[in-house]
N, C-alpha and C positions, 0 to 999 in steps of 0.2 A: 062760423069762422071767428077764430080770436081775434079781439082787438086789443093793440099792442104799444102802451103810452113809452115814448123817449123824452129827452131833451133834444130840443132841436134847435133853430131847424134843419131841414137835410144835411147831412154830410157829417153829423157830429159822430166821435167815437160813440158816444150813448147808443145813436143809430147802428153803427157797428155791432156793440156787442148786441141789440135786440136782434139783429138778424142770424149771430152765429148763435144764437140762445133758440130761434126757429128751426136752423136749418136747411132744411127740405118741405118744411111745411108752410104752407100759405096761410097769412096773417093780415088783416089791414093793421096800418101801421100809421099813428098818430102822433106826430110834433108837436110840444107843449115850449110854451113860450120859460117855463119856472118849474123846478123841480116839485115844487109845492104844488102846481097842476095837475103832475103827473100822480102825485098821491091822493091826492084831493078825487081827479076822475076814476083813480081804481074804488076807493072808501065809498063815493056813491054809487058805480057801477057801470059808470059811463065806457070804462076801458076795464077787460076781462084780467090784465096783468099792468105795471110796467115796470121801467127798469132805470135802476139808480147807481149811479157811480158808489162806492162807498168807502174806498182807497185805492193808494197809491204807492207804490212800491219807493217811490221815492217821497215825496209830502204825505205820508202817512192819510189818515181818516178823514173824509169829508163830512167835515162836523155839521153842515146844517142840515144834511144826509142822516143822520143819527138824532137828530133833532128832530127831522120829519116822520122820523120811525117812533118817535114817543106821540108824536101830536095826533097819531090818526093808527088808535089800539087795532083798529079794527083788520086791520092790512099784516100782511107775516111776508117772509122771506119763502118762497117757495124753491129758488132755485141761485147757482150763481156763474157767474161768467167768467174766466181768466181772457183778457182782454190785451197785446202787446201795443203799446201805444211807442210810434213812433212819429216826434214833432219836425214839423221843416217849417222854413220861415218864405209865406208866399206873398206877392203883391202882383199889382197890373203888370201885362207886359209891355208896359212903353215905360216901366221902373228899371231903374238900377239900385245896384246896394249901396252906390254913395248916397240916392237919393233920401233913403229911408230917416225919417224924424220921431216916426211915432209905429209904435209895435201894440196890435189890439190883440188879445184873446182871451180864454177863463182865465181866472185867478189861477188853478188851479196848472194850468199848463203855462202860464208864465212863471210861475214859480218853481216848476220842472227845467226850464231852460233858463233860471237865473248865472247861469256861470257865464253860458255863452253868450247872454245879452251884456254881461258886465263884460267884457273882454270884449266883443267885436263891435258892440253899439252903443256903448257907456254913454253916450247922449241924447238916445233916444228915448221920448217919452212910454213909458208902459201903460196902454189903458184896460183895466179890466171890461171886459162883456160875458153876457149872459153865456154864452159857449163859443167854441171853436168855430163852426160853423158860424155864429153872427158875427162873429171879428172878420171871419171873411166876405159876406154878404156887403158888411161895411166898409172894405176894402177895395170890393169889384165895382162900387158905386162911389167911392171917395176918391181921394188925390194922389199922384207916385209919389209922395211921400210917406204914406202909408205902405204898413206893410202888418199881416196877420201870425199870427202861430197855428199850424192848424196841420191835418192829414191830406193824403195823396188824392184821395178821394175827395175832400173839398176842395181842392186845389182844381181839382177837371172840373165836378159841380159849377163852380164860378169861373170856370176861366182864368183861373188865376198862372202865374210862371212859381217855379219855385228857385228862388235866389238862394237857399241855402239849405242842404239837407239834414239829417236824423242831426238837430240842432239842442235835444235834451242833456241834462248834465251826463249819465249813465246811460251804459249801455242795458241792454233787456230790461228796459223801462217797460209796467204791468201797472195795470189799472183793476179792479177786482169790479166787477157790477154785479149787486143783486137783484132776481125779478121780485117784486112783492106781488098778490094778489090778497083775496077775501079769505080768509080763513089757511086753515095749513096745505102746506103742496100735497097733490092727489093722491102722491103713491109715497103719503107719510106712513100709512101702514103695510103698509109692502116689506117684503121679505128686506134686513137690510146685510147679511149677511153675506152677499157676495159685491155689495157695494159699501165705498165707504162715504160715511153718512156724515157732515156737523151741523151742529147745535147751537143758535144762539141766544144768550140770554141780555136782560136788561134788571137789574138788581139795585134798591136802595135798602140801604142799612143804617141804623143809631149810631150816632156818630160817638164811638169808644174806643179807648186802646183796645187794640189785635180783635177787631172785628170784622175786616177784609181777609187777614190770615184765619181766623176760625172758618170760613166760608171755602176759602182756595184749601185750608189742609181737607177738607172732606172728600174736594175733587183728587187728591194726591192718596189720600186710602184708599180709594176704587183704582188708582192707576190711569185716572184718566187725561188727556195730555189738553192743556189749554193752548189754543193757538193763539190766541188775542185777548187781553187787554185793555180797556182805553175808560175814561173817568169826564166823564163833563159833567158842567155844574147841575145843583136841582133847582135853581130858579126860584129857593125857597129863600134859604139863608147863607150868606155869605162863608163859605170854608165844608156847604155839604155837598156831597157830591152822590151821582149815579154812577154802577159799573155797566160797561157792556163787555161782554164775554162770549169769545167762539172759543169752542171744544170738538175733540172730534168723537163722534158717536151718535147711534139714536136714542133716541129718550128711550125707546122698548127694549133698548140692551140691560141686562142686569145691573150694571156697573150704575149705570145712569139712573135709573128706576130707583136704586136704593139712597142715591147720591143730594139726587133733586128732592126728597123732604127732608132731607135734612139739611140740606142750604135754604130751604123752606122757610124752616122752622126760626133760622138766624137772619131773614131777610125781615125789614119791613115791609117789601114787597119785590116782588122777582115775575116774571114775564118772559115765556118762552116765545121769541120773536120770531123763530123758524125752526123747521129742521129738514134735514135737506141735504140731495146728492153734493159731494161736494170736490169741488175742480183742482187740479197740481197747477204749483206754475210751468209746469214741463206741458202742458194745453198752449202756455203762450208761447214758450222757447223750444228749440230743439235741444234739451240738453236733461239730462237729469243726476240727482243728487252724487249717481256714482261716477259723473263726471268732474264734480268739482275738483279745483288743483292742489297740489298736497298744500300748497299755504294755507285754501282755506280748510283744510280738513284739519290740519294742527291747529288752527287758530281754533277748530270746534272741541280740541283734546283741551286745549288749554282752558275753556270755558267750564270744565265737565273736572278738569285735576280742579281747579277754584272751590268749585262748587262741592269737591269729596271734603278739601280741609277745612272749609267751611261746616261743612255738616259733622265732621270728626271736631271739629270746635268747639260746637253745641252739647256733643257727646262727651266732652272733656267738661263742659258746666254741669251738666246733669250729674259725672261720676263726683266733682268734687260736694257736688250739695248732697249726696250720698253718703261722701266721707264723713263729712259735720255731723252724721245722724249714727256713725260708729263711734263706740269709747275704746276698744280693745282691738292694738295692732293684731294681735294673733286672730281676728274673727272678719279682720279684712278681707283674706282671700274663702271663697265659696264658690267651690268645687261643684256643686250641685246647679246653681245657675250659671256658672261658665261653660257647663254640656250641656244646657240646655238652650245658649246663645250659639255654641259650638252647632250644636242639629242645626239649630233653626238657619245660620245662614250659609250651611252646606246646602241644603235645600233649595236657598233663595238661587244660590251659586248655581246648583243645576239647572233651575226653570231660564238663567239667563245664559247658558251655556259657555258659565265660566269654569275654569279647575278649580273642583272643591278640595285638593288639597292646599292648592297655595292659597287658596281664599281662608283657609285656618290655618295656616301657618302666618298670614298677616296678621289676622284678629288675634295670635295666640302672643305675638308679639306687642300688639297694643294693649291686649289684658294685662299682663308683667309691667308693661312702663302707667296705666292706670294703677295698678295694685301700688307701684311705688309712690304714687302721686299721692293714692289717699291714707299710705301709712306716715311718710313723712310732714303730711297735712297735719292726721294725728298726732305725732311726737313733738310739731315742733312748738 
């Protein structure tokens, strides 16, 4: 039978997602007083997996989560959890919410329900504890002036009343947890083809101009999409940092296989931390992308127009440093590489299931207004 490290004790979301991460299957299931426990019990072998908060849909990455994943090589990411966290603010039942003076719970979930504590209890003390679950424990046994942050499910555990419900700033508040275990998850070499799989890395590099962008364009040649992001320090020298990277894909796809020696090659060191089925936020919510409301889907057009004249920008620096390297207006325009930009992004236009005529009827229009840039460059 698996043995199954959380942060505890009972009642925490951690507990949560270990159990929707089982299932159906029976597990013993072990309370760690410290995240550092729960990695520390998998690395020697005490516990067969466990499982680590690692973000937050609203406070972003739990850094020392990311910290624990450097300090103990030995441990990988085998799987991960989309988790709905919703906060309410519990105390004894012989409290009322005048009573409250002092609000216990993780960092992490009071810093989720910062709006509402500044707005309905602006005087109340915040005290950080080790989880949600001991803000409560310490509550069921403390004073009605106390009061914890915590789930429904701790709230019964202790006997708590809930004085105030889904009290987080945003709604479909997602906590993301991954399981770590010894070595890579089981069915890393499993078909991944009708699953979709990500990847994550841990990468330190020389610290030089466009040495993060030489690493990210390789993944942008393969076409491969990065989900994440994030930079903490390397504990070396002041201003050097590590990247940590999720991607979606498995290392045995081709894209990947070709991708990772050559970000190899530019890393000082690079470390595949997992790879692994990998969970939608539509696991947490009932809703999915083709739901979203036209605001946000313009607001996604507007990210994406940015982003063309941005890159038509770049393409406006590279045609004028082109120009400088012509002497003779009449030798500017070339007919022979403008059909062969003309193929190449009919082509591109198809495979994206755009109209390849208007897609060169734009481009035919930017070549004329280039051609003009670099003759007047020339003459003037």
């Amino acid at each position: 039978m698996r043995r199954i490290a959380y942060l505890g004790p009972q009642g925490t979301f951690s507990e949560q997602a270990a159990k929707k991460f089982l299932g159906e299957e029976q597990a013993e299931m072990f309370p760690c007083r410290t995240l550092y426990e729960v990695c520390r019990g998998v690395a020697d072998g005490t516990y067969t997996q466990g499982v680590l908060p690692l973000e937050n849909l609203l406070e972003g990455s739990v850094n020392p989560v990311l910290d624990l994943l450097l300090d103990f090589p030995l441990i990988s990411i085998q799987a991960e959890i989309m988790l709905p966290v919703v906060h309410h603010l519990l105390a004894r039942t012989d409290s009322t919410f005048s009573d409250i003076r002092t609000v216990l719970s993780h960092p992490q979930a009071l810093a989720q329900c910062r709006g509402y504590l500044n707005r309905e209890l602006p005087g109340a003390e915040l005290v950080p504890v080790e989880s949600t679950a001991r803000a409560a424990q310490q509550v069921a046994k403390g004073s009605k002036d106390m009061a914890a942050i915590g789930s429904l499910a701790t709230a019964t555990h202790y006997q708590l009343q809930v004085l105030a419900r889904d009290i987080q700033d945003r709604p479909n508040n997602c906590t993301r947890f991954v399981v770590v275990g010894l070595g890579h998850a089981p069915d890393q070499n499993a078909s991944y083809k009708n699953v979709r799989y990500k990847t994550s890395l841990v990468i330190s590099m020389i610290d030089r101009p466009g040495a993060l962008y030489s690493i990210l364009k390789e993944f942008s040649r393969q076409g491969i999409n990065l989900t994440r992001i994030e930079s903490r320090p390397a504990k070396t020298y002041l201003g050097e940092y590590i990247f940590f990277i999720d991607l979606e894909g498995h290392t045995q796809q081709p894209e990947l296989k070709e991708a990772l020696p050559k970000v190899a090659a530019l890393c000082q060191t690079i470390r595949i931390l997992g790879c692994y089925p990998a969970c939608s936020l539509s696991t947490c919510f009932n809703y999915s992308r083709t739901e979203e409301s036209l605001d946000q889907l313009r607001a996604d057009i507007d990210i994406i127009d940015r982003q063309v004249i941005e890159l038509l920008g770049k393409r406006l620096q590279l045609v004028r440093k082109i120009g400088k390297l012509k002497k003779n207006p009449a030798c500017v325009r070339d007919p022979g590489r403008e059909a062969q930009v003309i193929s190449r992004i009919r082509r591109l236009a198809f495979d994206y299931g755009i109209s390849e005529d208007v897609i060169e009827s734009v481009y035919r229009i930017l070549m004329d207004h280039f051609v003009d840039i670099q003759i007047k460059q020339i003459t003037s």
